[in-house]
KOLTOR-84071 format. One record per residue (C-alpha): residue in one letter; x, y, z. Coordinates in pm, whole numbers, padded with zeros to 5 digits, always signed. Example, Ala and Ser with C-alpha at 12.3 -4.5 7.8 and 13.67 -1.06 7.14 Angstrom:
2
a+01230-00450+00780;s+01367-00106+00714;
This chain:
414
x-09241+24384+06734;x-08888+24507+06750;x-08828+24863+06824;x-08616+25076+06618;x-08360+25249+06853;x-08281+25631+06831;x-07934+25586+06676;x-08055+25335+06368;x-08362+25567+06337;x-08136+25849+06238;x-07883+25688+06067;x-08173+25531+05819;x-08353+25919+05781;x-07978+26026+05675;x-07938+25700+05418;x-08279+25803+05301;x-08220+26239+05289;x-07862+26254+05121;x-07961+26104+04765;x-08256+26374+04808;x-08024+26662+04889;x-07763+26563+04630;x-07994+26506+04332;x-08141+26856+04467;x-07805+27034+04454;x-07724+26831+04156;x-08021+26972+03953;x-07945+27325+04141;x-07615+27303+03935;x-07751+27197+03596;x-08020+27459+03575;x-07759+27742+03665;x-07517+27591+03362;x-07807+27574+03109;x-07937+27939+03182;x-07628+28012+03231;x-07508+28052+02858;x-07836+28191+02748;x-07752+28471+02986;x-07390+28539+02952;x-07401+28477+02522;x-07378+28814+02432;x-07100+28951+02688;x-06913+28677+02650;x-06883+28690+02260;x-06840+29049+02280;x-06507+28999+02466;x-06415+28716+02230;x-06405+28987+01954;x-06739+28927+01757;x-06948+29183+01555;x-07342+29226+01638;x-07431+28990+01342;x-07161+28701+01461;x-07310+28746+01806;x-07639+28566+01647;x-07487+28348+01413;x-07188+28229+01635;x-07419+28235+01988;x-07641+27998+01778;x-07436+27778+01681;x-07266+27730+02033;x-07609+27655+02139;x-07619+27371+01924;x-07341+27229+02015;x-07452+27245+02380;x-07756+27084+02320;x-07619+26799+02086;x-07398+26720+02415;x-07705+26689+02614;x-07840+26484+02375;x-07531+26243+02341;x-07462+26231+02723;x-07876+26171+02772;x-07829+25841+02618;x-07481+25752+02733;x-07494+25863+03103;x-07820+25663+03130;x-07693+25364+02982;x-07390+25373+03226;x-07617+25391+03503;x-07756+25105+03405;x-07476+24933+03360;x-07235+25074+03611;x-07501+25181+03857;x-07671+25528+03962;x-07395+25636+04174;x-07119+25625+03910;x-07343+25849+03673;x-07346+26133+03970;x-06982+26106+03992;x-06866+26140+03661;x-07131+26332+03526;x-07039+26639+03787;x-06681+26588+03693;x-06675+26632+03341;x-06930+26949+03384;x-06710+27129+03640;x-06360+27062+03445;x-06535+27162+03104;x-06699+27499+03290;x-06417+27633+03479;x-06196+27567+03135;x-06510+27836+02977;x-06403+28051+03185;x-06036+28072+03056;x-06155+28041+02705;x-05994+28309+02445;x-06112+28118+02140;x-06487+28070+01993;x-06424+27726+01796;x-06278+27587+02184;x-06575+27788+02376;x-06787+27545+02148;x-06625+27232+02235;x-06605+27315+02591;x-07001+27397+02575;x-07067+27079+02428;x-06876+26893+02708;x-07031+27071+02914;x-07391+26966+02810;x-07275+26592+02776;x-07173+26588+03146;x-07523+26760+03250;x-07662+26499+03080;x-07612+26264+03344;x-07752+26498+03636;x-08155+26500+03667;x-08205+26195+03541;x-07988+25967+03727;x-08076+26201+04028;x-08406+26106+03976;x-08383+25746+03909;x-08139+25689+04217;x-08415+25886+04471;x-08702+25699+04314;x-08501+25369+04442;x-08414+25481+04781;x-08715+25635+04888;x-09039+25465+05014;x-09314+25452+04797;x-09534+25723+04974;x-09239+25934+04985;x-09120+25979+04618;x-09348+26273+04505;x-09191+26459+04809;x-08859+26376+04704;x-08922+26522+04347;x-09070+26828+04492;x-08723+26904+04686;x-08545+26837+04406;x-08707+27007+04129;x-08761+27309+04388;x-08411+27363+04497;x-08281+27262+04137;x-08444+27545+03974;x-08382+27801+04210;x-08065+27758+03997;x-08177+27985+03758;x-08191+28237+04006;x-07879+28203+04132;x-07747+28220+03765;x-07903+28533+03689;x-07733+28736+04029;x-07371+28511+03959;x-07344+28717+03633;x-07525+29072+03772;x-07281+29048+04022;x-06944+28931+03875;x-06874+28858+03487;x-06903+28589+03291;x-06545+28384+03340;x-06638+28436+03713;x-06980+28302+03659;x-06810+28006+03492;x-06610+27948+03777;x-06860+27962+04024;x-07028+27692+03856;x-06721+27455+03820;x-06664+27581+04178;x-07014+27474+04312;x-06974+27130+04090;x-06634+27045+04291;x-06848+27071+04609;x-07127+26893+04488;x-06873+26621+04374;x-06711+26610+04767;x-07058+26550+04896;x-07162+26232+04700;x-06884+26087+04839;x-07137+25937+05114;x-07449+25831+04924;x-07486+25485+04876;x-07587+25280+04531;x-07950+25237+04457;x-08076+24839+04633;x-08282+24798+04364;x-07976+24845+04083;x-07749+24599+04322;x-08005+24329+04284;x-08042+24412+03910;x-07706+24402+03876;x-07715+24008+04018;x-08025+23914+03804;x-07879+24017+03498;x-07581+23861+03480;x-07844+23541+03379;x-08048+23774+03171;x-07959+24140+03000;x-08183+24359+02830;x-08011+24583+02544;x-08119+24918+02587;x-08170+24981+02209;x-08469+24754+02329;x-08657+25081+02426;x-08730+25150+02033;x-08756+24776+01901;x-08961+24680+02177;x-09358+24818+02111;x-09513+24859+02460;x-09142+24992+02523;x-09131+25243+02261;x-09526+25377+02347;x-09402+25401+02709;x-09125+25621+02590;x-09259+25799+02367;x-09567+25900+02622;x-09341+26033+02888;x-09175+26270+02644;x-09559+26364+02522;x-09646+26469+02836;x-09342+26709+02950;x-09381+26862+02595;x-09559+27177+02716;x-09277+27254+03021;x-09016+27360+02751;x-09239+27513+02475;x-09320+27765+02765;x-08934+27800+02848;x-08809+27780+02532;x-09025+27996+02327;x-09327+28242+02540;x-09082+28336+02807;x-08738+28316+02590;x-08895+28527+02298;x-09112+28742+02584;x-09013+29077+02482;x-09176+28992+02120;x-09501+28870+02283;x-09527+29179+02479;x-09442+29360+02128;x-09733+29200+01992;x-09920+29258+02274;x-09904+29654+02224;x-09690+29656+02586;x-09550+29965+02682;x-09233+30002+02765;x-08893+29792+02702;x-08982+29480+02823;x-08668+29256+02842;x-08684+28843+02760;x-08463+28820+03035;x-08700+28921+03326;x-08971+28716+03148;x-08762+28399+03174;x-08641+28491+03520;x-09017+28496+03620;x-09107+28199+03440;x-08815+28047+03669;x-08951+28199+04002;x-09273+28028+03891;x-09148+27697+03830;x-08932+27714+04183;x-09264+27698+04378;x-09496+27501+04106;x-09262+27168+04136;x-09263+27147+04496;x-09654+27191+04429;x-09692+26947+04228;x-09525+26686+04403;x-09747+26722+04704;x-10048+26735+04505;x-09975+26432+04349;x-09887+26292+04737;x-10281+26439+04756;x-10439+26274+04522;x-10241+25969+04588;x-10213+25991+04183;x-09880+26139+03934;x-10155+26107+03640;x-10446+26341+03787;x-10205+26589+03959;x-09988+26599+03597;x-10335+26635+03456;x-10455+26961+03654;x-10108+27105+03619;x-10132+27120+03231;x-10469+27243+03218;x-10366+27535+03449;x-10071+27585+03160;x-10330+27548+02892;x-10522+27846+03098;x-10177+28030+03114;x-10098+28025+02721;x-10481+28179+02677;x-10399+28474+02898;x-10084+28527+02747;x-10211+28535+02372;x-10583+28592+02410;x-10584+28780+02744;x-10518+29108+02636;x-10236+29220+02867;x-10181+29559+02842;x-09846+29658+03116;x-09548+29459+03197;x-09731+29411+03566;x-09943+29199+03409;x-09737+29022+03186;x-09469+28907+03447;x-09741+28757+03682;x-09885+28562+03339;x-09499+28453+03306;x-09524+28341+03665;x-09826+28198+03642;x-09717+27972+03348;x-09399+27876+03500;x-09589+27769+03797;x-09817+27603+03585;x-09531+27396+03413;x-09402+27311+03714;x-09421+26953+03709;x-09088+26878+03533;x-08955+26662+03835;x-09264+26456+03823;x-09310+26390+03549;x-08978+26229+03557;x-09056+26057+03836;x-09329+25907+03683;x-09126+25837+03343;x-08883+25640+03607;x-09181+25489+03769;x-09272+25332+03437;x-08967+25107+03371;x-08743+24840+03505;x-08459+24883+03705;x-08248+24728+03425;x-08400+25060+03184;x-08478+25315+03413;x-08174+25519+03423;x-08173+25492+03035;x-08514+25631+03009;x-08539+25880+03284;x-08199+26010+03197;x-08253+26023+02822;x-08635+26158+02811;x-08487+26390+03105;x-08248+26566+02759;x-08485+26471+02466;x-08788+26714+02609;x-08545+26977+02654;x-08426+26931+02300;x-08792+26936+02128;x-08729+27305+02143;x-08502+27262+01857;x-08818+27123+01643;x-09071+27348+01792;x-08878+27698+01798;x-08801+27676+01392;x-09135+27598+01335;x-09240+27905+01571;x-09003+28081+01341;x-09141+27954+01055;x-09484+28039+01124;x-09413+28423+01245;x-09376+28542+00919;x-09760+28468+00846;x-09907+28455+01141;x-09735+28680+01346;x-09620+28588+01698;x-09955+28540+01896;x-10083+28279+01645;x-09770+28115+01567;x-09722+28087+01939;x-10082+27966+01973;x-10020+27680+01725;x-09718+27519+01816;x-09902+27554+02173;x-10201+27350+02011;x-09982+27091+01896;x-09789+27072+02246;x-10098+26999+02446;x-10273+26783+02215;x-10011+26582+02233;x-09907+26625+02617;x-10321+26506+02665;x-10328+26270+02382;x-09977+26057+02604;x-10110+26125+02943;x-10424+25948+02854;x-10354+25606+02782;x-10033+25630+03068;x-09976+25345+03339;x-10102+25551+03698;x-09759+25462+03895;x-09827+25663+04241;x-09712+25398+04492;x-09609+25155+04225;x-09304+24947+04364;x-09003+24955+04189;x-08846+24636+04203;x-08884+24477+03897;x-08716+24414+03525;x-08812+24423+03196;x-08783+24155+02991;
């Protein structure tokens, strides 16, 4: 057997740990962009001129227009990584976030601050789930739950940095350091290779192409798809709504004291930072993605009891719930992995990048019904239903789902 000198030995390790610590710092980026505007809405639109009630109006509708971009570039970025390859996605992705962030920062003007937030959210599009895909390639088989452990625990410790960026500056400068940390993230892909897998795609397919519309015309596609969204439905329910809306739960509660939704999504965050490198190993454990997605909803499912059934009575208590559930949910990175696991290399950047954007969109659906509901039920039980739907459904997909722990990669759909 031939031996594997020193020199070769590292060079492969470094092949094999750049497209790790890219799509980490990559993901480190998007989180802090995302959270980003959530934190800096209200300052920001102050200084543009707007009254209390325009704050709300205005700040929502900015918010759209940042999530229709990550919708858009979801689909778009993962197409071109199918077409154009993994690598290109990273580049141009980063590119069009850090131009259209730094320009935020200069912004005087709401109806351009919407644009630019839009552009920004298209070029995001592109980061986790071509990250994701391109890592999934590289890596061995045994290795890939590791790999989406790094990522998804040094991507979210975004969050964190996003909240100190704006206690410790304002929000142009926060802008900036974002465009700022995008440039350097940009300088440092300049090294990491394409995906083998997509190369020899790339060959077999200029016999045989698969539209990527084929995802929804295609049956066992289309259940696939659909099934990998199911089961990351819970992760932004828990963001979106119990931690974003946190200081009306603890309202509810009978909480004492001005609790802030701010510290409950910064928890939630802190949470989520140690629960995804968790979950990656425990799925490395149990040499299975389904059973270690499996436990990690069912600890979420434990979570949203606490929160609404527990009867918390001081903030203590409520932040460590808010921990607890964003530890709980912590499983966003795998179960991307295993949404990448579940395609061909001709769809997988499609799906992993467009699922990746259309999970963190169901908020849009599930916070107006929230809304709807509160009148009625009030905020524990509307927040109990739309949970009830969530994990029915998040159960109800993982069920019937392909196991894909040391599945190899290398093949097509057709």
């Amino acid at each position: 057997m031939d031996s594997i000198s020193p020199g070769k030995s590292l060079k492969i390790s470094s092949v094999l740990t750049l497209p790790v610590i890219v799509a980490s710092l990559g993901y480190f980026v998007d989180v802090y962009d995302l959270l980003l505007f959530n934190i800096v809405r209200v300052p920001s639109l102050k200084d543009l001129g707007m009254t209390e009630e325009q704050i709300s109006t205005v700040g929502s509708q900015i918010y759209n227009w940042q999530q229709a971009g990550l919708l858009t570039g979801g689909f778009l970025w993962g197409i071109l990584g199918d077409r154009l390859g993994r690598r290109s996605v990273l580049f141009g992705s980063i590119l069009t976030y850090s131009l259209a962030n730094i320009a935020c920062g200069f912004t005087y003007n709401v109806e351009i601050y919407s644009i630019l937030r839009f552009i920004a959210g298209f070029g995001l599009a592109g980061e986790l789930g071509a990250g994701i895909t391109l890592i999934a390639e590289i890596l061995p088989k045994e290795l890939r739950g590791y790999g989406a452990s790094v990522v998804a625990s040094v991507g979210l410790a975004g969050a964190i940095a996003a909240f100190f960026a704006v206690k410790l500056t304002d929000w142009r400068t926060a802008y900036f350091i974002g465009g700022g940390m995008g440039f350097v993230l940009l300088a440092l892909r300049v090294n990491v290779l394409e995906s083998v897998l997509f190369n020899l795609s790339l060959k077999r397919q200029a016999t045989r192409s698969v539209p990527w519309w084929s995802i929804f015309t295609n049956g066992s596609r289309l259940v696939r798809y659909i099934r990998c969204m199911g089961i990351g439905l819970p992760t932004y329910m828990v963001i979106g709504i119990y931690a974003t809306f946190g200081n009306e739960f603890a309202k509810a509660l009978g909480v004492p004291g001005d609790v802030q939704a701010g510290s409950c999504v910064l928890y939630t965050y802190l949470g989520v930072v140690t629960g995804d490198f968790f979950s990656g190993i425990l799925s490395q454990w149990f040499h299975s993605r389904k059973k270690a997605i499996f436990l990690m909803i069912l600890m979420t499912l434990a979570g949203t009891i606490w929160l609404i059934y527990g009867g918390i009575q001081t903030a203590t208590v409520l932040y460590f719930c808010y921990a607890w559930l964003g530890f709980s949910i912590g499983y966003i990175a795998m179960f991307l992995t295993t949404t990448a696991e579940q395609f061909g290399t001709n769809l997988r950047a499609t799906v992993t990048t467009s699922v990746a954007n259309n999970v963190r969109a169901t908020v849009l659906i599930s916070l107006p019904f929230f809304q709807f509901l509160k009148p009625n039920w009030g905020v524990l039980q509307s927040g109990a239903i739309v949970g009830a739907i969530c994990f029915s459904l998040a159960l109800l997909s993982l069920w019937k789902m392909e196991e894909t722990y040391g599945k190899e990669l290398d093949y097509e759909e057709v």
